[in-house]
N, C-alpha and C positions, 0 to 999 in steps of 0.2 A: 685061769683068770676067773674071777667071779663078779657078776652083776652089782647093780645097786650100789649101795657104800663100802665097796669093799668086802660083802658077806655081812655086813652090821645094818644093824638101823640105824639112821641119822643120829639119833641122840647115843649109839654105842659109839661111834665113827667119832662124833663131835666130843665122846668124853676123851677116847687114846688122844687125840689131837691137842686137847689141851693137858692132858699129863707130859706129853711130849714137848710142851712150850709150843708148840704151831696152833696158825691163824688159821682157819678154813674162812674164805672170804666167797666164793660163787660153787656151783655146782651144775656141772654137763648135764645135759639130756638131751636124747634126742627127738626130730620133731613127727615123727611119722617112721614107718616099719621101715629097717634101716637090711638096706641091699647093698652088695657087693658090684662096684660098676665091673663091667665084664673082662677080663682079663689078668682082675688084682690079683695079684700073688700075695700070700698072708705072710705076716713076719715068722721067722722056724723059732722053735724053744731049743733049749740046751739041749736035746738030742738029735736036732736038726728036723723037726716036724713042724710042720705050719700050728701055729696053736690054733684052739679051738674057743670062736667067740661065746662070753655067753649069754644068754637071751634077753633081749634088751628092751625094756617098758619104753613107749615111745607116749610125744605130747594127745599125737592125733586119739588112741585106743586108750591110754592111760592117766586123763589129765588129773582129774581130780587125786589120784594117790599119789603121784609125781609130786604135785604141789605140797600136798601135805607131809610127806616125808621130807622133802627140803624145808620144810617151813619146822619143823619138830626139831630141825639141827640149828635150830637158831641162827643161819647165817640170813645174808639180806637177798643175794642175785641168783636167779636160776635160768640159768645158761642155754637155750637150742642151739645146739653146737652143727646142727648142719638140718634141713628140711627140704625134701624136691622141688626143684623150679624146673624142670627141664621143657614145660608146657605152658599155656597161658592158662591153662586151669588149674594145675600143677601150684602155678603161683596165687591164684584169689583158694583155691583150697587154702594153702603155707597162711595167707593175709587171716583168713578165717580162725585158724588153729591161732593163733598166735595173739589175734586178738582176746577171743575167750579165752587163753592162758592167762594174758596180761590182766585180764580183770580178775581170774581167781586168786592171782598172784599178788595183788592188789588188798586184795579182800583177806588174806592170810598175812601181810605184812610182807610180801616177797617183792623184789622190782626184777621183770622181764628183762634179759636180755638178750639178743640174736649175734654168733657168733657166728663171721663169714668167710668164706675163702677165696677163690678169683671168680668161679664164676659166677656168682650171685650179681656181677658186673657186668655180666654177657647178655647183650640184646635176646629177651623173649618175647616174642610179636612184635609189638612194637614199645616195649620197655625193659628197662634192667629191674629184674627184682629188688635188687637192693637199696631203689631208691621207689621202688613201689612199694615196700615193709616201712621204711621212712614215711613217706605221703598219708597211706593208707591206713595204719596202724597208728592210734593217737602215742602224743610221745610219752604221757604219762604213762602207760602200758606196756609200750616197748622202747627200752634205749638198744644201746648196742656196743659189746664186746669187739673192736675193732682189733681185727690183727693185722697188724703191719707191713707184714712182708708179702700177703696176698693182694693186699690193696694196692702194694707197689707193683705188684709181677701184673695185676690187669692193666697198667697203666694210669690207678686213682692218686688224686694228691692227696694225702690223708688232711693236711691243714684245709685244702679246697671243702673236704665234708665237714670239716668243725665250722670253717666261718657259715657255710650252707645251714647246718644243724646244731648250732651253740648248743651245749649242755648237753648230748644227746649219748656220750662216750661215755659213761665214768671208767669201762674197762679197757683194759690193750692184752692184747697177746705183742711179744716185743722176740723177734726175731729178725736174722738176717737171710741177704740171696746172694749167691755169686754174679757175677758181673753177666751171666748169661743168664742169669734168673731159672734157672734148673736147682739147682745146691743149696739146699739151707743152710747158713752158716751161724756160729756166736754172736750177738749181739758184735757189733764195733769192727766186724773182718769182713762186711760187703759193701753192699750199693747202698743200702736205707740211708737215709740222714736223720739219723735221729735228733741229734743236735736244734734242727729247723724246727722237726715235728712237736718235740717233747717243750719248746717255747710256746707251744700253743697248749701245753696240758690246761693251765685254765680256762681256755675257750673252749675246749672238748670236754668240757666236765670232770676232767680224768681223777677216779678214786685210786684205783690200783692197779700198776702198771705188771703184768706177769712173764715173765723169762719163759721163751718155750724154744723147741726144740725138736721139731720131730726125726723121731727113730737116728739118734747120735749114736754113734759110737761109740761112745763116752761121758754118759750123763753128765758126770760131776763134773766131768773137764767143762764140758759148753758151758754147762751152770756156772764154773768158777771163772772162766773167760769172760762171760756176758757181765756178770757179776763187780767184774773188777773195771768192765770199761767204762759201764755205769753207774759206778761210782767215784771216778776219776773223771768222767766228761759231762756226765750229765746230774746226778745226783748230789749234787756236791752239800 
């Protein structure tokens, strides 16, 4: 595995991309020096060995080259795909980093986005992070990359946060969960309603809705699965 854009700079990354006909529309980072919670087992490579991560520029030590390397690939969204809350200091640190992001991001032509999971939903002190990055965080600086199937599993209505934060969405991560909310499934074979959610894309802001998947067994398969229900049911 390698860092960064795949081993390239943004503008090598962004040229294969468009030889290849693909959009690059956001780009991951992460927000703060990125730890392994205690017990993760890592995914094995083709020899059966856990691979080996490689070292990863974060918002907090790295902001200014971060930004500027996403802003050189010409795309518009740059993604904190996850940042510590597990403290209530933990959380006004995340509010701080994320602000000064949003204004270099700003100031580079980039829009801030924070990408969530469940628990970014879980009472810290006496608040959920994820609605103290809302409040705290002006909204011109941070929107948010909403994934769907996380907001489902902590019990969030995703429509309850768009009528709450009109405009605030332009992104989705669009996946599904088993009826036990353990199993990630293809878009259209669990519990989500997308049907209800995606009636409110115009109230969420939503620019680009992204198909994900983690760690399938079958990329292409989920990809062509998800693919076909959304544009049978809901893309029409």
């Amino acid at each position: 595995m390698q860092g960064g854009f795949y081993g390239k700079t943004a503008r090598e990354f962004a040229a294969m991309l468009q030889e290849l006909d693909l959009k690059w529309r956001a780009h991951h980072v992460i927000g703060a020096p990125f730890k392994l919670p205690p017990g993760t087992k890592l995914p094995t490579d083709d020899k059966g060995n856990p691979i080996k991560l490689p070292p990863m520029k974060n918002l907090k030590e790295n902001m200014s080259e971060l930004v500027d390397g996403v802003a050189e690939g010409g795309i518009k969204y740059l993604v904190c795909a996850n940042i510590p809350t597990n403290t209530p200091e933990e959380v006004a640190d995340a509010v701080s980093i994320l602000t000064r992001t949003g204004e270099l991001c700003k100031k580079a032509g980039l829009q801030l986005v924070y990408h969530n999971h469940d628990w970014e939903f879980k009472t810290v002190g006496e608040s959920k992070p994820y609605d103290v990055f809302l409040s705290q965080v002006p909204a011109d600086l941070l929107k948010m990359e909403l994934d769907l199937a996380w907001a489902v599993k902590a019990g969030v209505d995703p429509v309850a946060l768009f009528e709450q934060n009109p405009g605030r969405f332009p992104l989705w991560h669009v996946k599904d969960l088993d009826k036990d909310m353990a199993t990630i499934k293809p878009v259209g074979e669990g519990i989500v309603d997308f049907k209800r959610i995606f009636k409110h894309a115009k109230k969420a802001g939503l620019k680009y809705p992204f198909i994900e998947h983690d760690m399938p067994a079958d990329p292409f398969d989920s990809l062509a699965r998800s693919k076909v229900y959304l544009k049978k049911n809901i893309l029409k």
